[in-house]
SENU-649238 format. One line per field, with one value per residue (C-alpha): x, y, z; residue number from 1. Coordinates in Angstrom, 2 decimals, padded with zeros to 5 digits. Layout:
<pts>
u X|...
v Y|...
w Z|...
nr NUM|...
</pts>
This chain:
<pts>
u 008.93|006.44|006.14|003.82|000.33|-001.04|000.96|000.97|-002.90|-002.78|-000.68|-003.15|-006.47|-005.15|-003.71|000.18|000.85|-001.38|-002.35|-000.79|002.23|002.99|001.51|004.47|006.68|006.10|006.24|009.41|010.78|009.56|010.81|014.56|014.10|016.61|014.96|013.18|010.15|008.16|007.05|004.51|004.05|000.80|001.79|-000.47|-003.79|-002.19|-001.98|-004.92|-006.67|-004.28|-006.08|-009.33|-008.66|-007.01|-010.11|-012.13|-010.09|-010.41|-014.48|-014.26|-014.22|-012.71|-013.20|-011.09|-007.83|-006.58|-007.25|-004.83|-002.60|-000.69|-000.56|001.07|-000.55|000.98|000.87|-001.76|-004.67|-006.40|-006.09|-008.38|-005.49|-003.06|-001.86|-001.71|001.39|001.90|005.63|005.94|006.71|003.33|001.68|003.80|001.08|-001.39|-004.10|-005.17|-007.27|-010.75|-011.95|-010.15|-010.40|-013.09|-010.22|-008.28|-011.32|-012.54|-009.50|-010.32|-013.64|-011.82|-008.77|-006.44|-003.93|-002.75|000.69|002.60|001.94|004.72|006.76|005.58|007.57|005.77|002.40|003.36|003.98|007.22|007.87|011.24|010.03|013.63|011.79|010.14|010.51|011.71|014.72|015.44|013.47|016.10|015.27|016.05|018.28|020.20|019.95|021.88|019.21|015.26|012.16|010.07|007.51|005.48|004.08|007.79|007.69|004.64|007.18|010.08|007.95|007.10|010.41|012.27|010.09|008.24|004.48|002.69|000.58|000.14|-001.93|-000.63|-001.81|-000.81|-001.61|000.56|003.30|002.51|001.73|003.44|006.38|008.10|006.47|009.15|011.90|011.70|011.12|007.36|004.16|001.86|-002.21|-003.77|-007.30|-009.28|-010.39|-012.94|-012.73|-011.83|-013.09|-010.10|-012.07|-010.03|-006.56|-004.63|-005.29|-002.78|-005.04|-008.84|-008.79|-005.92|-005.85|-006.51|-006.14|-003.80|-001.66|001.36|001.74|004.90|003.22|000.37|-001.73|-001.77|-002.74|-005.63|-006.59|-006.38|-008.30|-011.23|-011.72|-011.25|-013.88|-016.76|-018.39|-018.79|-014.81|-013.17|-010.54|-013.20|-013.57|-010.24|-009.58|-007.01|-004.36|-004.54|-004.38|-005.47|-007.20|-005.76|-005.15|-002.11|-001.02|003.10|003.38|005.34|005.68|009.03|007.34|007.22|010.66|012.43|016.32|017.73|017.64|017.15|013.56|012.62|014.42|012.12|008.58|009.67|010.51|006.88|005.67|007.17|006.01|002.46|002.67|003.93|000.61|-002.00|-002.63|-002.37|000.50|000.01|001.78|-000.53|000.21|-000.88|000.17|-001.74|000.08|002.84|-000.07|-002.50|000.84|001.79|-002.34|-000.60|001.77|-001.23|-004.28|-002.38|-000.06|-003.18|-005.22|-002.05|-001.80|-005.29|-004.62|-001.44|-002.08|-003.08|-000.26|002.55|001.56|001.76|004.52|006.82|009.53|008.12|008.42|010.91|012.44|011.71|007.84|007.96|009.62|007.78|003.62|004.68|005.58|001.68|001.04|000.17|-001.13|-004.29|-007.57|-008.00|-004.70|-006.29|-009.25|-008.35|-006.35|-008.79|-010.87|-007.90|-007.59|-010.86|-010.42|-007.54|-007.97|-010.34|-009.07|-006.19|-008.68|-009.88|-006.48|-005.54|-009.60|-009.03|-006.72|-007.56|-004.76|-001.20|002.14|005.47|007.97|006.51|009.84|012.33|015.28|015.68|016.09|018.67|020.93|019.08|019.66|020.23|018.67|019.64|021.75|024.01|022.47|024.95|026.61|023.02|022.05|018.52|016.51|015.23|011.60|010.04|011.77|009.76|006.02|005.94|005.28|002.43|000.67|-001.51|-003.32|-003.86|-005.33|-007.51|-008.41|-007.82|-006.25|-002.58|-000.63|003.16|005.19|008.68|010.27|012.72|016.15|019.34|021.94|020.98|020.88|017.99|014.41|012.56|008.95|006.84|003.45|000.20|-002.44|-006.11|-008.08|-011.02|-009.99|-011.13|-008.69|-009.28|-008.41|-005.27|-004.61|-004.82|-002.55|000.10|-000.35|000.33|003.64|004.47|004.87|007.51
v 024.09|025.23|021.58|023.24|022.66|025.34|027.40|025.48|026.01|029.56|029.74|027.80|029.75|033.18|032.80|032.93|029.39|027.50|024.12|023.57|024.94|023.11|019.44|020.05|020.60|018.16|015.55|016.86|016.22|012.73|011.87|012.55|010.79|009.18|007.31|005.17|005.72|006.41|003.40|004.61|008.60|009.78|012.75|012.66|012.38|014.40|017.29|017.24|017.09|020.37|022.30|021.72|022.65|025.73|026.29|026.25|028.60|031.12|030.22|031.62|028.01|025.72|022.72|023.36|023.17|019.83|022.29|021.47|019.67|017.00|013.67|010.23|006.64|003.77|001.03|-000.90|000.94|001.10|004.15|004.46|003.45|002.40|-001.20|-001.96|-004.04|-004.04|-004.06|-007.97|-009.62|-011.48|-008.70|-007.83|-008.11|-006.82|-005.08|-000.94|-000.63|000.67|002.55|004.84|003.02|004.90|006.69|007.85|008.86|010.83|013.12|013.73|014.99|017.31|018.37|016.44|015.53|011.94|011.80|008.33|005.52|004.88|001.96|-000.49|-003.61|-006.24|-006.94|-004.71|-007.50|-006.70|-002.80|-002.29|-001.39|-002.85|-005.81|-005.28|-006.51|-002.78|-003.13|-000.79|002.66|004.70|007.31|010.95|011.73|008.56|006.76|003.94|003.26|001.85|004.17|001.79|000.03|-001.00|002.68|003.32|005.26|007.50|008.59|008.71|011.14|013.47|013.44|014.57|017.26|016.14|016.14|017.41|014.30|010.90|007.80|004.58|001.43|000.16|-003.40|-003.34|-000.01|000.73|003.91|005.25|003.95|004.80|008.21|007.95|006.71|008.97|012.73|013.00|012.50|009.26|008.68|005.78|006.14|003.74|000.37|000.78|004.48|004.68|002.11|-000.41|-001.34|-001.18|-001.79|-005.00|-006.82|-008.31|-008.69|-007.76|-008.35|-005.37|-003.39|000.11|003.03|006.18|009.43|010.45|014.05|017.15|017.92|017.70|020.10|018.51|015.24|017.42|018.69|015.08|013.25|016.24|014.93|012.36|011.26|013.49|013.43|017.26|017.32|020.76|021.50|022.57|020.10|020.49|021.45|023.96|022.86|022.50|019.78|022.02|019.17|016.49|013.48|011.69|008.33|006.85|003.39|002.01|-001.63|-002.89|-003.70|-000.55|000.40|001.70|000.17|003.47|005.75|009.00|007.76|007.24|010.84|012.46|010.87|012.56|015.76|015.42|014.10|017.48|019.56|018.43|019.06|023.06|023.12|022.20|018.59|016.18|013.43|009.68|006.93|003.74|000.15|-002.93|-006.16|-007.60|-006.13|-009.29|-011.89|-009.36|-008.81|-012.69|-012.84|-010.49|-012.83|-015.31|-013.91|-011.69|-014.74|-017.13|-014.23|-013.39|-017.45|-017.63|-014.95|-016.32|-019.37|-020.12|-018.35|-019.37|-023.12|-022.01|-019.41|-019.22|-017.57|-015.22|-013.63|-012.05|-014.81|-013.09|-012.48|-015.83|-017.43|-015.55|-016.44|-020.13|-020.53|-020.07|-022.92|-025.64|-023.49|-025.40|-023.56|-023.69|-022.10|-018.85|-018.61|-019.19|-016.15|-014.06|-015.13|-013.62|-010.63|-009.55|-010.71|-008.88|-005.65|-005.51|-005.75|-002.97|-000.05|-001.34|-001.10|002.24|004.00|007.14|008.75|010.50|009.38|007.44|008.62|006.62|005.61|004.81|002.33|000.81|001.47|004.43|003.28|001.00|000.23|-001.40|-005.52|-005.64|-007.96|-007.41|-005.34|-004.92|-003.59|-003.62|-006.99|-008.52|-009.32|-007.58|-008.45|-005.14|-006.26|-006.68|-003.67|-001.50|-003.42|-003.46|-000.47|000.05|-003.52|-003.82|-000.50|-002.29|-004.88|-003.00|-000.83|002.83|005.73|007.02|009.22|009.13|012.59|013.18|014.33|015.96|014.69|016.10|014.18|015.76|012.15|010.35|011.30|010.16|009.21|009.69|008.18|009.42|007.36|007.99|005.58|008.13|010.87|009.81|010.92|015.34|014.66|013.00|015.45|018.33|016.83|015.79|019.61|020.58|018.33|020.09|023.42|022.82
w -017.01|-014.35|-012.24|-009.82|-010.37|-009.11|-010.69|-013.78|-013.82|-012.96|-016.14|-018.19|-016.96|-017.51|-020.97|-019.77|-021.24|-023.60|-023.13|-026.87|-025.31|-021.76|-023.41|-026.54|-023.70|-021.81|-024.91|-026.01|-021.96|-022.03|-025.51|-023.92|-020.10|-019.27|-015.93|-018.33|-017.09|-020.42|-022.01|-024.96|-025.53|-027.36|-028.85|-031.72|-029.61|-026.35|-029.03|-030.48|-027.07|-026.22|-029.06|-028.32|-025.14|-025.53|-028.01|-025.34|-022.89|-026.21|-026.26|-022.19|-021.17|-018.38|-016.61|-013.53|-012.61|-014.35|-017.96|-020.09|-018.05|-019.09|-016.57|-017.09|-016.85|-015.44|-017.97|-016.18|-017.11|-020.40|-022.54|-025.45|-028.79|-026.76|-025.84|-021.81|-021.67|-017.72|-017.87|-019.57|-022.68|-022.39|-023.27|-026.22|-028.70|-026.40|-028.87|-028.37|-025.76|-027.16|-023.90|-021.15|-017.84|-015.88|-013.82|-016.94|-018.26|-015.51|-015.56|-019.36|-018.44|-016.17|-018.84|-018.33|-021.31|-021.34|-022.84|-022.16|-020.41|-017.67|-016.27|-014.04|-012.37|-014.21|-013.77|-010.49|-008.40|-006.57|-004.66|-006.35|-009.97|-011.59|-013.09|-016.05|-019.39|-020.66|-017.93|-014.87|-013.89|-012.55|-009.58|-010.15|-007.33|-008.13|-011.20|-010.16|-007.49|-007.39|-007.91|-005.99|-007.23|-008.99|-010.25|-011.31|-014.25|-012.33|-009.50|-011.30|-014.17|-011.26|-009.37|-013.02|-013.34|-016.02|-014.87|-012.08|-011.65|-012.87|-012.01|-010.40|-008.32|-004.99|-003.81|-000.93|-001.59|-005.16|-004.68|-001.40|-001.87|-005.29|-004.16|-000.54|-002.86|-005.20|-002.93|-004.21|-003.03|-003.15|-001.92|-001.91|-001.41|000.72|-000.77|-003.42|-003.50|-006.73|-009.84|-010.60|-013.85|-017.15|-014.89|-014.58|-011.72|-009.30|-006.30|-006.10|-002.41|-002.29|-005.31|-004.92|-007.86|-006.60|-007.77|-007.36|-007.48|-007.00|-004.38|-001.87|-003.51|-007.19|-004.94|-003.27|-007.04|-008.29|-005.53|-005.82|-009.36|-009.46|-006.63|-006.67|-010.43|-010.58|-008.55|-009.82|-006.49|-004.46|-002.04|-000.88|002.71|003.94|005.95|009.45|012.26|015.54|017.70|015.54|017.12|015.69|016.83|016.21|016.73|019.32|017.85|016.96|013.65|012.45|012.82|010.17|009.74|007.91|010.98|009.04|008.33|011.89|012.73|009.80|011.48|014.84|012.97|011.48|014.76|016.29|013.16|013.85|017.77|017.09|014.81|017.13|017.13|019.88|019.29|021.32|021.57|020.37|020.01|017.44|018.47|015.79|013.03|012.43|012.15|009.84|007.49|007.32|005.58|003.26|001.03|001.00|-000.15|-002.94|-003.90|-004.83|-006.13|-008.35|-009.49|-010.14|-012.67|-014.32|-014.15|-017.86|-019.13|-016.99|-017.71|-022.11|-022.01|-018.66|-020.82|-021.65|-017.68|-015.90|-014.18|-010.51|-011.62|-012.72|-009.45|-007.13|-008.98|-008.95|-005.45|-004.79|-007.41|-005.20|-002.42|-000.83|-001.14|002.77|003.61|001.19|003.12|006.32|005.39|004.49|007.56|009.43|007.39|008.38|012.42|012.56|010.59|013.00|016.04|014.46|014.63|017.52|019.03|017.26|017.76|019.37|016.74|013.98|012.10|012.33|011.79|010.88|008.29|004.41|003.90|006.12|003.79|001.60|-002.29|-002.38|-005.69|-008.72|-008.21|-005.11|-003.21|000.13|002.28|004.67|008.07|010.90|009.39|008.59|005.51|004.93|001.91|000.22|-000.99|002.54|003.98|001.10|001.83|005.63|006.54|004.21|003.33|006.43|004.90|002.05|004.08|006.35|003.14|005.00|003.28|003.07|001.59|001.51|001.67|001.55|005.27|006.46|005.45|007.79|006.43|002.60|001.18|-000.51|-000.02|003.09|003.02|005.98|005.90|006.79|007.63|007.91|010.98|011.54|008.65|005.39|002.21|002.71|006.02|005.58|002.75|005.28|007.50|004.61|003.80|007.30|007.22|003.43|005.11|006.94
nr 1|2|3|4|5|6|7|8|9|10|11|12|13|14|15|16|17|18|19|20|21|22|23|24|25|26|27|28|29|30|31|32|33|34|35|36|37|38|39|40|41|42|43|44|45|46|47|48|49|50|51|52|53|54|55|56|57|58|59|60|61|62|63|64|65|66|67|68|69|70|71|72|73|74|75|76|77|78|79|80|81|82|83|84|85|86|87|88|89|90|91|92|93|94|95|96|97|98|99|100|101|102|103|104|105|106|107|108|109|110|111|112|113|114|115|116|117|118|119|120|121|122|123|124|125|126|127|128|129|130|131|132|133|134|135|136|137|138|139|140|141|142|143|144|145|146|147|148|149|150|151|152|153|154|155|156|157|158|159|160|161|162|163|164|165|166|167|168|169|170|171|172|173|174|175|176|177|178|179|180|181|182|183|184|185|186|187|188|189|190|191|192|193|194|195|196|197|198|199|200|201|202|203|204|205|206|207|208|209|210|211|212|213|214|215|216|217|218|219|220|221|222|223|224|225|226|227|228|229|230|231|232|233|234|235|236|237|238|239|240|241|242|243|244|245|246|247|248|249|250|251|252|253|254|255|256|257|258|259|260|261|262|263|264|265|266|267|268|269|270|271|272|273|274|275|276|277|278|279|280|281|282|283|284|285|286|287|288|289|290|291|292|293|294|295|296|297|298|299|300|301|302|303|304|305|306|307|308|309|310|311|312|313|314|315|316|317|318|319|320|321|322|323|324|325|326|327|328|329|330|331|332|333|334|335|336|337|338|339|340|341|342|343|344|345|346|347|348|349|350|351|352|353|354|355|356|357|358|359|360|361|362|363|364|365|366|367|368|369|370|371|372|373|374|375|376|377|378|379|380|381|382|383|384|385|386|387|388|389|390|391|392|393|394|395|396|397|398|399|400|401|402|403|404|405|406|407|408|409|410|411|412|413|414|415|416|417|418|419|420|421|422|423|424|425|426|427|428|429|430|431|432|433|434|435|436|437|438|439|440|441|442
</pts>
């Protein structure tokens, strides 16, 4: 199984592997996980997609490097025959989509070979990604432990070796950090980048469309296509951060409480120096009062959109979805725009604060993935819940809408994967690619 896409598309282009070959392949992978993270395959259509393409590599044709290439969908967005279920029993008799969100479609135009629909914590409101009406995903490197959440089944595809690449969403960590917990990497684009039309909404004020990809460059490939109309990989930028300015944050906020993810942002910190770029310390007071706007704005916006069917069929949630929508029930209109008001005040006076970097540099999670139930943990004889520890460190980019990408770091005890986020203030998403790729030479 080549898991590289480069490779993988090297293989594809020159006749090595057929597309007819790698999309069987992967089917027959997916059809034996055992992370459940496969919640629908397609195998009829993903086939029959895989022969016209290889058709068309026989006819001297290819669309780029996505040819052939099989990806996985979070079950949030709407594939053409396929019901969207978003991880809950309300959706249970959710009719077949009858149109490709624009994103899924996009990729199609490009090669790409849907073949499942993935896992998501339901409705993919909660980081974890072990509530869902299908049970548990299970990470790779542990299965007793969290992928993250809520684009589960998308990291914990990739980190199996599976796929090279599949789509996911990230509200507030949906993205980054099942890609930290589960050794892979994880962009979210900046807000409104990409069309969130045809996907499930949690929270139009914060929903963003992502990838998770093996690997920086299958990220590079992805974003390339999926954001310039004509996108085949050529827009990508080689690595490189000479003159880079790169800003850690000194605020206790963004702390991690596992220490080996602090010790892999200074290794990356350090990594970055030896390359060229510039590294300064910065500082965002702000940051506690923009992430309390957080919990707010998403919790009405995620009411307003349950509302209906909590009041006809509560049961028919996980009880934690179910407990944590209603608590926003009686939530007075005010105290929702007031936080909004603040959102934008204090977003901001963040890149005021944080304006002469190019981008910022620090932990993707506070805790590494922690066991699958748990709801808190033990931290030097405090009880710590988990949730917050995995939204943190990556909701206020959600909030001021800039671009991200999570990649695993340096681990020196050999334990779980690290994730070290990357976070663009003056770089838009190439450049914070290019510095991710920097960081994935190590």
């Amino acid at each position: 199984m080549i898991t590289s896409l480069r490779d993988l598309g090297m293989a594809l282009r020159s006749g090595e592997l057929s597309p007819v070959e790698h999309v069987t392949e992967v089917l027959d992978r997916l059809a034996t996980d055992s992370h459940n993270a496969v919640i629908t395959l397609d195998a009829e259509r993903a086939v029959a997609q895989a022969t016209a393409l290889t058709a068309e590599l026989a006819r001297g044709e290819w669309r780029g490097p996505l040819h052939g290439v099989a990806i996985g969908v979070k079950d949030l967005f709407d594939v053409a025959g396929l019901p969207t279920r978003a991880g809950s029993r309300v959706l249970a008799d959710a009719p077949a989509a009858t149109a490709d969100a624009p994103v899924v479609a996009r990729l199609r135009a490009a090669g790409a070979v849907v073949v499942a629909k993935l896992h998501t914590h339901e409705f993919a409101y909660g980081p974890t990604g072990d509530v869902a009406a299908t049970g548990p995903a299970r990470n790779p490197h542990d299965p007793s432990r969290i992928t993250g959440g809520s684009s589960s089944g998308s990291a914990a595809a990739i980190a199996a070796g599976h796929l090279p690449l599949a789509l996911g969403t990230d509200t507030g960590a949906s993205v980054r950090t099942p890609a930290a917990l589960c050794g892979v990497v994880g962009l979210k684009p900046a807000f409104g980048a990409l069309s969130t039309e045809g996907v499930f909404p949690l929270s139009e004020t914060c929903d963003h469309v992502g990838v998770l990809a093996a690997d920086v460059h299958a990220a590079s490939v992805a974003w390339d296509v999926l954001s310039r109309p004509d996108g085949t990989g050529g827009g990508i930028q080689a690595p490189g951060v000479a003159g880079v300015r790169v800003g850690v944050l000194l605020d206790d906020y963004w702390r991690a409480f596992d220490p080996a993810l602090d010790a892999a942002v200074d290794a990356a910190a350090e990594t970055l120096r030896a390359r060229g770029a510039s590294v300064v310390e910065v500082s965002t007071p702000m940051v506690g009062k923009l992430a309390a706007t957080y919990p707010v704005i998403v919790g009405a916006e995620a009411y307003a959109t349950h509302a209906a069917w909590l009041a006809e069929r509560p049961q028919d949630y996980q009880d934690a979805t179910r407990e944590r929508i209603l608590q926003w029930a009686d939530q007075p209109a005010r105290e929702y725009v007031d936080a909004l008001r603040a959102k934008r005040r204090l977003a901001a006076a963040m890149r005021a604060a944080v304006a002469d970097v190019d981008v910022l540099l620090l932990p993707t999670t506070r805790l590494r993935a922690t066991p699958i139930g748990t709801a808190a943990i033990d931290v030097d004889g405090v009880a710590v819940p988990v949730r917050p520890q995995l939204l943190d460190l990556t909701l206020p980019f959600n909030l001021t809408g800039w671009p991200a990408v999570s990649v695993p770091g340096r681990v020196a005890d050999g334990g779980l994967p690290a994730g070290v986020q990357v976070v663009g203030v003056r770089f838009e998403e190439r450049g914070v690619l290019r510095v991710a790729g920097a960081l994935a030479q190590e």
